[in-house]
GUDODREN-530129 format. One record per atom (N, C-alpha, C): y, x, z; residue in three letters. Coordinates in steps of 0.1 Angstrom, whole numbers, plus 2048, in hexadecimal, padded with zeros to 3 digits. Each point is the difference from the previous one (the first is absolute). Example, Ala and Ser with C-alpha at 12.3 -4.5 7.8 and 13.67 -1.06 7.14 Angstrom:
GUDODREN-530129
7C788484EALA;80C7F7800ALA;80C809800ALA;80B7FC7F9SER;80B809800SER;80B7F8808SER;
***
This chain:
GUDODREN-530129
3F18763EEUNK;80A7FC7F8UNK;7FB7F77F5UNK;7F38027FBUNK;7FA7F97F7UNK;7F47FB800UNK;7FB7F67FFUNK;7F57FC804UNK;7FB7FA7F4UNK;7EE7FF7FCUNK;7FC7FC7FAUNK;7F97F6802UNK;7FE7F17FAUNK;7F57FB803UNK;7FB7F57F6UNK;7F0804800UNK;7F47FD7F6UNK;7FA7F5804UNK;7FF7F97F2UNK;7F67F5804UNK;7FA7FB7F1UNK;7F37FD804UNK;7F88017F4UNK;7F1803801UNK;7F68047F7UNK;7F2807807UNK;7F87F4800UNK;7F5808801UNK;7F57FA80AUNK;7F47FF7F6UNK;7F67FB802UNK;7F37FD7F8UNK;7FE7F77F2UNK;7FA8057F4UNK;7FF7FD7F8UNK;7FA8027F6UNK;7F57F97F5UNK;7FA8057FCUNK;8008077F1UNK;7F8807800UNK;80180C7F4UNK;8087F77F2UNK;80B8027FAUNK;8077FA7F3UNK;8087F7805UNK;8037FB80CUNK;80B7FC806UNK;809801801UNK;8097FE806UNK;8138027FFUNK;8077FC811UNK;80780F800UNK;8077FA80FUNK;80A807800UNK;8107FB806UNK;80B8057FCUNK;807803810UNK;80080C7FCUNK;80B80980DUNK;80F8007FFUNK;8057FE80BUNK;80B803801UNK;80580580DUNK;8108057FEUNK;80580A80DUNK;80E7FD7FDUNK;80B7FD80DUNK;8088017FDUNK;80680880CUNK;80F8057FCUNK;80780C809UNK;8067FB803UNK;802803813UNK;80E7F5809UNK;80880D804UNK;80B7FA804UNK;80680E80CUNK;80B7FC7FAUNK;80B805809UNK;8118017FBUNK;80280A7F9UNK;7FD80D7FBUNK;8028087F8UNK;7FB7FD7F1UNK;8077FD7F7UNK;8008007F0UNK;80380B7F7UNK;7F37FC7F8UNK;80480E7FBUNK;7F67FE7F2UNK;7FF8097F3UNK;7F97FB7F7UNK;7F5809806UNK;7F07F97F9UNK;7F8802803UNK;7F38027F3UNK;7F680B803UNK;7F28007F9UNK;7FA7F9806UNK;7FA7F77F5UNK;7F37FA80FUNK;7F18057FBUNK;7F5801802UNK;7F3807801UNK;7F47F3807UNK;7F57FF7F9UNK;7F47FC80BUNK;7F780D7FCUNK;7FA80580BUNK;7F68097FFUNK;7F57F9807UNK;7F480A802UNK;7F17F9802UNK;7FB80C804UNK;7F67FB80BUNK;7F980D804UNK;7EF7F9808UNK;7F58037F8UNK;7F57FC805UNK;7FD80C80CUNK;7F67FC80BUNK;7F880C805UNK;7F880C7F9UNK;80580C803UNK;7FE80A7FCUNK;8078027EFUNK;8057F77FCUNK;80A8057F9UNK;80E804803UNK;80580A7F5UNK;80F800801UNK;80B7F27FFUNK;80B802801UNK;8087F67FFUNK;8078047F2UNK;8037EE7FAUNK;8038057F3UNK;8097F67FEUNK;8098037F3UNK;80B7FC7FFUNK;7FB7F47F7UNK;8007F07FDUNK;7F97F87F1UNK;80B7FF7FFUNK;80C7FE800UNK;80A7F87FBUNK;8107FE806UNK;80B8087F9UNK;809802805UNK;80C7F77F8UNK;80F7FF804UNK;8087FD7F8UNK;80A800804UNK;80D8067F4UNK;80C805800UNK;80B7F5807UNK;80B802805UNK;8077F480DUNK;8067F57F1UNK;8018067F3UNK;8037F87F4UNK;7F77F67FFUNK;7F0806802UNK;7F97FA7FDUNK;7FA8037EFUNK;80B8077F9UNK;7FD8027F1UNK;7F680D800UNK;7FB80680CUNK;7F180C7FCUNK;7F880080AUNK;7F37FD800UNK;7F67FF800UNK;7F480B804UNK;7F67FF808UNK;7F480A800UNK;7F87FB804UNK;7F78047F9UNK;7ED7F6804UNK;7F780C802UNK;7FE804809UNK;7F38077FDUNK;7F67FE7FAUNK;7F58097F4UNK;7F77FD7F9UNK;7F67F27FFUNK;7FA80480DUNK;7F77F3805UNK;8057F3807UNK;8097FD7FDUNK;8097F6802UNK;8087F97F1UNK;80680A7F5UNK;8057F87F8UNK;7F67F47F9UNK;8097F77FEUNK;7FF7F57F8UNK;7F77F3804UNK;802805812UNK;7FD7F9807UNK;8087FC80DUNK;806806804UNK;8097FF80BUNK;80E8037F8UNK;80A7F6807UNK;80D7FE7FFUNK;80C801809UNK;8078097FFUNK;80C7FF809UNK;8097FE7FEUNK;8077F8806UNK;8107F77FEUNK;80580480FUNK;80E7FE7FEUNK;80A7FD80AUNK;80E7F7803UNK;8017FD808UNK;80B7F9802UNK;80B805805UNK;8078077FDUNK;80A80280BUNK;80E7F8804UNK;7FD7F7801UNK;80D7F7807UNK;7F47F980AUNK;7F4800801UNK;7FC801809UNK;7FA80D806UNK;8008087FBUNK;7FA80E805UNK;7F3801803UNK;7F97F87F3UNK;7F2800805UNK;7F78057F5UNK;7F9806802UNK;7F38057EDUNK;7F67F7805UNK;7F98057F7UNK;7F47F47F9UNK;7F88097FAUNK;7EF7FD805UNK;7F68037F7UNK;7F77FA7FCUNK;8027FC7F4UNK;7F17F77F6UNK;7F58077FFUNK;7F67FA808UNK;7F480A7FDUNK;7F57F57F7UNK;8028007F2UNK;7F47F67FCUNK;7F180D7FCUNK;7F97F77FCUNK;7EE80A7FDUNK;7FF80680CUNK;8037FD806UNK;7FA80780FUNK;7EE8067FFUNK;80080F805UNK;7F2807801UNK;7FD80480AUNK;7F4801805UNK;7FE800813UNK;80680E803UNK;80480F7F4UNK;80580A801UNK;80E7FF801UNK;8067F47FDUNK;80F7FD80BUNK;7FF7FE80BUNK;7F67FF809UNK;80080180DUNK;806808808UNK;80D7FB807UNK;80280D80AUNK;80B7FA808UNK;807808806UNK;8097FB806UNK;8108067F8UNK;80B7F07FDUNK;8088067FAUNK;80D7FF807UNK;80880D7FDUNK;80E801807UNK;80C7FE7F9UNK;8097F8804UNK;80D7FE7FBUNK;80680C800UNK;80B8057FCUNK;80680F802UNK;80E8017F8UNK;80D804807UNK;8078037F9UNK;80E809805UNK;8088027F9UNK;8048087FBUNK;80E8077FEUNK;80B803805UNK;80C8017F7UNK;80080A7F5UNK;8037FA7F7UNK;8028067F2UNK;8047F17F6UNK;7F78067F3UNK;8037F77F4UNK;7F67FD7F9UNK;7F980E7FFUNK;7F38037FAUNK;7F5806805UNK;7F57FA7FAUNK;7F1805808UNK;7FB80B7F9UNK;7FC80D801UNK;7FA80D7FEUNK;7F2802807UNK;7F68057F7UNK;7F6804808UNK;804809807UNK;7F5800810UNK;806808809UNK;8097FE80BUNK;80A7F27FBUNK;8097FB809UNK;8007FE80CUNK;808805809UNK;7F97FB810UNK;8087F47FFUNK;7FE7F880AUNK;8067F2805UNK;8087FF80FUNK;8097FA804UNK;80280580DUNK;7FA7F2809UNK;7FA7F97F6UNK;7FD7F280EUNK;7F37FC7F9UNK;7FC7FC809UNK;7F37F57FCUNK;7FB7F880AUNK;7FA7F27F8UNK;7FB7FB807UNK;7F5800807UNK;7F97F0809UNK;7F6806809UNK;7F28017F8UNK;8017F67F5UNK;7F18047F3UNK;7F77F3805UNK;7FC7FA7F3UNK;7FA7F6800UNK;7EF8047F9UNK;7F67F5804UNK;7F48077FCUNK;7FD7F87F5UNK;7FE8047F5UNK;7F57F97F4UNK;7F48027FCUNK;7F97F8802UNK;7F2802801UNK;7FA7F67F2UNK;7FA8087F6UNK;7FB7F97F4UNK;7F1800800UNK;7F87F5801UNK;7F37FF7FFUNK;7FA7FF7F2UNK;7F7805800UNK;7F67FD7F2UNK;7F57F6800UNK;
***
């Protein structure tokens, strides 16, 4: 019913900048959370950055604020992530993800996501 699709990623070096995006197709409308998470090998998967279908609230995980940025569009149905200061420890692979609701809670499951793009930050 809903599909996600990512584009964005790839190689770059350490203090760099690369900007993700994802937008949602399907005939079903409906308001939406949108989410990027990240997950290196042998780590867990983790939430950096979510936002309300307003757009007016916000969540950054720790090691991410005031560096990464999330916007959305929704008359296109698409989010966005600013990743500037890039550190080779954002390495990982990241997933689009979302949602029906309004608002993002820690904890929140998602019911869709994307297929996850790789970012790779060299030093």
């Amino acid at each position: 019913q809903v599909q996600l699709v990512e584009s964005g990623g790839g190689l770059v070096q350490a203090g760099g900048s690369l900007s993700l995006s994802c937008a949602v197709s399907g005939r079903t409308f409906s308001s939406y959370v949108r989410a990027w998470f990240r997950q290196a090998p042998g780590k867990e998967r983790e939430c950096v950055a979510a936002i309300s279908w307003s757009g007016s609230s916000t969540y950054y995980a720790d090691s991410v604020k005031g560096r990464f940025t999330i916007s959305r569009d929704n008359a296109k149905n698409t989010v966005y992530l600013q990743m500037n200061s890039l550190k080779p420890e954002d390495t990982a692979a990241y997933y689009c993800a979302a949602s029906r609701g309004s608002y993002y809670y820690t904890g929140r499951p998602f019911d869709y996501w994307g297929q996850g793009t790789q970012v790779t930050v060299s030093s």
